[in-house]
C-alpha positions as CSV (number, residue, x, y, z in Angstrom):
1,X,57.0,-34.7,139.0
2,X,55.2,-31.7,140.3
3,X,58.3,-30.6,142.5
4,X,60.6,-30.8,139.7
5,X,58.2,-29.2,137.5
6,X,58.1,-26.4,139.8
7,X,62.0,-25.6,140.2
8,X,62.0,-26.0,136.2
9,X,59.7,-22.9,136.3
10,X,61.4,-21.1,138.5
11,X,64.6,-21.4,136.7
12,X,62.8,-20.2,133.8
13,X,61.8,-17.3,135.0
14,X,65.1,-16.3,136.5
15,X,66.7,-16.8,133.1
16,X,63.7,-14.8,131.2
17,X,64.4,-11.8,133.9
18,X,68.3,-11.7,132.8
19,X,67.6,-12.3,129.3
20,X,65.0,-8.9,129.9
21,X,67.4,-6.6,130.9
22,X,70.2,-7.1,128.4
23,X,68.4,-7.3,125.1
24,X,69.2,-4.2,122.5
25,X,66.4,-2.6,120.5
26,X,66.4,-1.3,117.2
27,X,66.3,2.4,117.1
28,X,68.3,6.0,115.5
29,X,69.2,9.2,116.9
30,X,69.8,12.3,115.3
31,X,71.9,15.5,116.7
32,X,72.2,18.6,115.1
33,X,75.4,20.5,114.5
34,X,75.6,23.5,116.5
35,X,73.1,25.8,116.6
36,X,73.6,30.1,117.3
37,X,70.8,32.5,117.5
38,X,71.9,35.8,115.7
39,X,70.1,39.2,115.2
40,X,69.8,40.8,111.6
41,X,70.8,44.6,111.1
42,X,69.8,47.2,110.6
43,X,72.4,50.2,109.2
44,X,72.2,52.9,106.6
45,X,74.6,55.1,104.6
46,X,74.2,58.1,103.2
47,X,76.1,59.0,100.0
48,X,78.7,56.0,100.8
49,X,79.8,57.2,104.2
50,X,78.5,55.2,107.3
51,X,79.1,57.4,109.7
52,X,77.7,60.0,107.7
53,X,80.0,63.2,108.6
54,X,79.4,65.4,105.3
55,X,78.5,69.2,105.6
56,X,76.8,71.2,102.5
57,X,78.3,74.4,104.2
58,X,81.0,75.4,100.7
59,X,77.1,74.9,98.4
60,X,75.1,76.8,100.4
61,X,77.4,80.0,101.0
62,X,76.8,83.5,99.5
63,X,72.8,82.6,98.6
64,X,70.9,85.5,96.7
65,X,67.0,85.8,96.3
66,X,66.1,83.0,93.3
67,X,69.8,81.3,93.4
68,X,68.8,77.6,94.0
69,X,71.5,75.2,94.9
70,X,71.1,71.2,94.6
71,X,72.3,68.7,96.9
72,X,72.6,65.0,95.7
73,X,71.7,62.1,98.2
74,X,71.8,58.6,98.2
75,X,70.6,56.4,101.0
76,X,72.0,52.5,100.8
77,X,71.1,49.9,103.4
78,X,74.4,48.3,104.2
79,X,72.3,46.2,107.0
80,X,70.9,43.2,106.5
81,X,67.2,43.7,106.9
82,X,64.5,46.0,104.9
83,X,64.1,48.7,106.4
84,X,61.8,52.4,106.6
85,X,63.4,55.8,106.1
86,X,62.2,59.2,107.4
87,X,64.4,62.6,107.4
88,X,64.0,65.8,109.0
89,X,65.6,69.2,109.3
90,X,66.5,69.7,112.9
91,X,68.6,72.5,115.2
92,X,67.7,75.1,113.0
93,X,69.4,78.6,114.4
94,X,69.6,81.8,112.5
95,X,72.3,84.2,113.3
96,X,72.4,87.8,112.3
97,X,76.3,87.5,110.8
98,X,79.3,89.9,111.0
99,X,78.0,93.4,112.1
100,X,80.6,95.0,109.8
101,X,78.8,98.3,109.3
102,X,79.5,100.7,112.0
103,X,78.8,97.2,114.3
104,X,74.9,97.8,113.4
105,X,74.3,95.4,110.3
106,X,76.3,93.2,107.9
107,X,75.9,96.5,105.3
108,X,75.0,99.8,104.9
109,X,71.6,98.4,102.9
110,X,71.0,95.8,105.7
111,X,70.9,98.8,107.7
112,X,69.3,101.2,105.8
113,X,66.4,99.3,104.6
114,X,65.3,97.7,107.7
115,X,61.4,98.0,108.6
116,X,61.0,101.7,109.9
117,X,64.6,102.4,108.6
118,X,67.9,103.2,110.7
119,X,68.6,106.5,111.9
120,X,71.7,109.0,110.1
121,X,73.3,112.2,111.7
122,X,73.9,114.7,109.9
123,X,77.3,113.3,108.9
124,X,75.1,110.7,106.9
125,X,76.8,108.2,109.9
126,X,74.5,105.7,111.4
127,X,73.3,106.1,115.0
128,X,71.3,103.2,115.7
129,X,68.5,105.1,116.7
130,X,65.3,103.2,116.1
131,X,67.5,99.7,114.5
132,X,66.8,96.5,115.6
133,X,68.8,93.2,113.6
134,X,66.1,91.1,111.5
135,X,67.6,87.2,110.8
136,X,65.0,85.0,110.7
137,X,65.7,83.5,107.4
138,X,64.6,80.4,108.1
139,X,61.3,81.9,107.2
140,X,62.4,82.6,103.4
141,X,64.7,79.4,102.5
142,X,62.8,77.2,100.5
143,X,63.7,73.5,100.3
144,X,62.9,71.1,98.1
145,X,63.2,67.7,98.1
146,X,63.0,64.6,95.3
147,X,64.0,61.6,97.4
148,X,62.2,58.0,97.8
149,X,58.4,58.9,97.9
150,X,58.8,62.3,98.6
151,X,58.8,65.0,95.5
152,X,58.4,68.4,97.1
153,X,59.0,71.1,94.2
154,X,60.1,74.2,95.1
155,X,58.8,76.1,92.5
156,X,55.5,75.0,92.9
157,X,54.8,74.0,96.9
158,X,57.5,76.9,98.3
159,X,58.2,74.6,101.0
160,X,59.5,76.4,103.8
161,X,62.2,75.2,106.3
162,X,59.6,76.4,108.9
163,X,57.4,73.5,107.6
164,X,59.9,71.4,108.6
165,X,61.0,72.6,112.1
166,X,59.1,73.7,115.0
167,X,60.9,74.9,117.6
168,X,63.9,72.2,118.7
169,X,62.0,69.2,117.2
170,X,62.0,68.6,113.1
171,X,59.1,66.8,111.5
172,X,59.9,63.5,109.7
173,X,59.7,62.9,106.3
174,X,58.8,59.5,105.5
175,X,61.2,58.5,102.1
176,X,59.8,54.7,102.1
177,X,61.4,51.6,102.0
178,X,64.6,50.1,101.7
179,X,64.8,46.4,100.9
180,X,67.4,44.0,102.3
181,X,70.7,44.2,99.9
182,X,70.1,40.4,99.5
183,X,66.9,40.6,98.0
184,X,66.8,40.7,94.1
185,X,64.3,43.6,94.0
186,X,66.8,46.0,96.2
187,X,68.0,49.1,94.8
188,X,69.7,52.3,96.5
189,X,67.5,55.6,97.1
190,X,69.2,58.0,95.0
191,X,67.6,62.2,94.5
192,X,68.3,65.4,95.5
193,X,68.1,68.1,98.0
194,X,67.1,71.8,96.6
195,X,68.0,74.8,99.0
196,X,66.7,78.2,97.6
197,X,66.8,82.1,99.0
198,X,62.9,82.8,98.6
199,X,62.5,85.6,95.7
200,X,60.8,88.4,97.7
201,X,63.5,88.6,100.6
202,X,64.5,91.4,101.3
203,X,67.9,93.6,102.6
204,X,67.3,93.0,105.9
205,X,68.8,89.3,105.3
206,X,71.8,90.7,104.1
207,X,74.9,88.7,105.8
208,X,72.6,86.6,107.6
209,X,73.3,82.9,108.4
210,X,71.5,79.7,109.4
211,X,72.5,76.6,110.7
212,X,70.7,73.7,110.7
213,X,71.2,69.2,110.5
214,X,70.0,67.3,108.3
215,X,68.7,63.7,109.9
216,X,68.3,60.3,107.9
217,X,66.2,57.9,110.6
218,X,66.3,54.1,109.6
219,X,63.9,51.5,111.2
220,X,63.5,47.9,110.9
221,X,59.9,47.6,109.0
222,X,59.4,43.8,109.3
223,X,58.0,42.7,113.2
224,X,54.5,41.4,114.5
225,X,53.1,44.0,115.1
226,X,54.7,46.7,112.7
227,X,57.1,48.9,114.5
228,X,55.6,52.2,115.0
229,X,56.9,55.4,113.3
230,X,58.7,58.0,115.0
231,X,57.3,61.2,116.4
232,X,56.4,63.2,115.0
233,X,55.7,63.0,111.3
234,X,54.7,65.7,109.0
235,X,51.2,65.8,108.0
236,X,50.8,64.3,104.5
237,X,54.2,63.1,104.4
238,X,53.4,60.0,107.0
239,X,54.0,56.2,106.6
């Protein structure tokens, strides 16, 4: 009895190993569909154009002392994420013009009514003698500006384009923020740009010219930690 006893428990345990090994259990799994990573944007247009390529060069022709000329701007985020907005006035050069009288000045007053005066013969013709070409009008155009949270009046802060631009490099302006076009609260920057020939100017900027860009910078504003602002920023118009 033992010995049969004993093969009946080894059979058993050879059938209980087989039995192990193919038995299913109970249990789910779940895949996803496929996944992809993408970035948000981050892209602004000023007065519908993205590239911006406009030029205020037709406005801003044949300025006197007090004529002010406006300039409407709207910034729009055609991005996809919120974003901050700074300007600046940049590449500013001034240029003396066309030296159409006798190649001295742009006109006989320009000429005539230059610090210590230019020099006549006795033919009342000019001779140069003591002249030398004044045409930094930078100095005497006044902007103004009514954009975002800037509101810069030039008839009461004469805001030079000196305050602007030092040198090669332009302060920024911070305008404030533009919200994602998906979010219910968005709206587009609209306002306006205000370019005036300072009152007490005097003949000396007669013909003169100045060149300068005008620079909208946009930046995400979301990220851990914030994204810093660009260098450099005017003081008391900062982020």
């Amino acid at each position: 009895m033992k010995k049969i006893l004993g093969l009946s428990l080894a059979a058993l345990l050879i059938i209980g190993s087989v039995v192990g090994g193919t038995i299913a259990l109970f249990g789910d799994t779940e895949t996803s569909l496929p996944n992809v990573f993408t970035t948000g944007t981050i892209d602004l247009a000023v007065n519908g154009q993205n590239p911006w390529n406009q030029t205020f060069t037709a406005q801003l022709s044949d300025l006197k002392p007090s004529m002010m000329v406006p300039i409407a701007i709207t910034l729009t985020n055609v991005g996809t994420n919120p974003m901050d907005v700074w300007m600046r006035i940049t590449d500013v050069v001034t240029d003396g013009g066309a030296d159409s009288y006798h190649d001295y000045a742009s006109s006989e007053p320009e000429y005539a009514y230059m610090p210590g005066g230019g020099a006549f013969d006795v033919d009342g013709l000019p001779t140069g003698v003591g002249y030398v070409e004044k045409h930094n009008i930078d100095t005497m155009i006044l902007i103004g500006l009514q954009l975002g949270d800037v509101n810069i009046d030039i008839a009461v802060d004469d805001f030079y384009v000196t305050a602007f631009d030092d040198g090669a490099d332009g302060y920024w302006l911070y305008l404030g923020n533009l919200l994602a076009p998906d979010d219910p609260a968005y709206a587009a920057m609209p306002g306006t740009m205000k370019f005036m020939l300072d009152r007490d100017t005097g003949h000396w900027a007669q013909g003169d010219a100045m060149t300068f860009t005008i620079e909208f910078y946009a930046q995400q504003s979301e990220g851990e930690p914030i994204p810093e602002a660009p260098l450099t920023e005017l003081p008391g118009f900062v982020r």
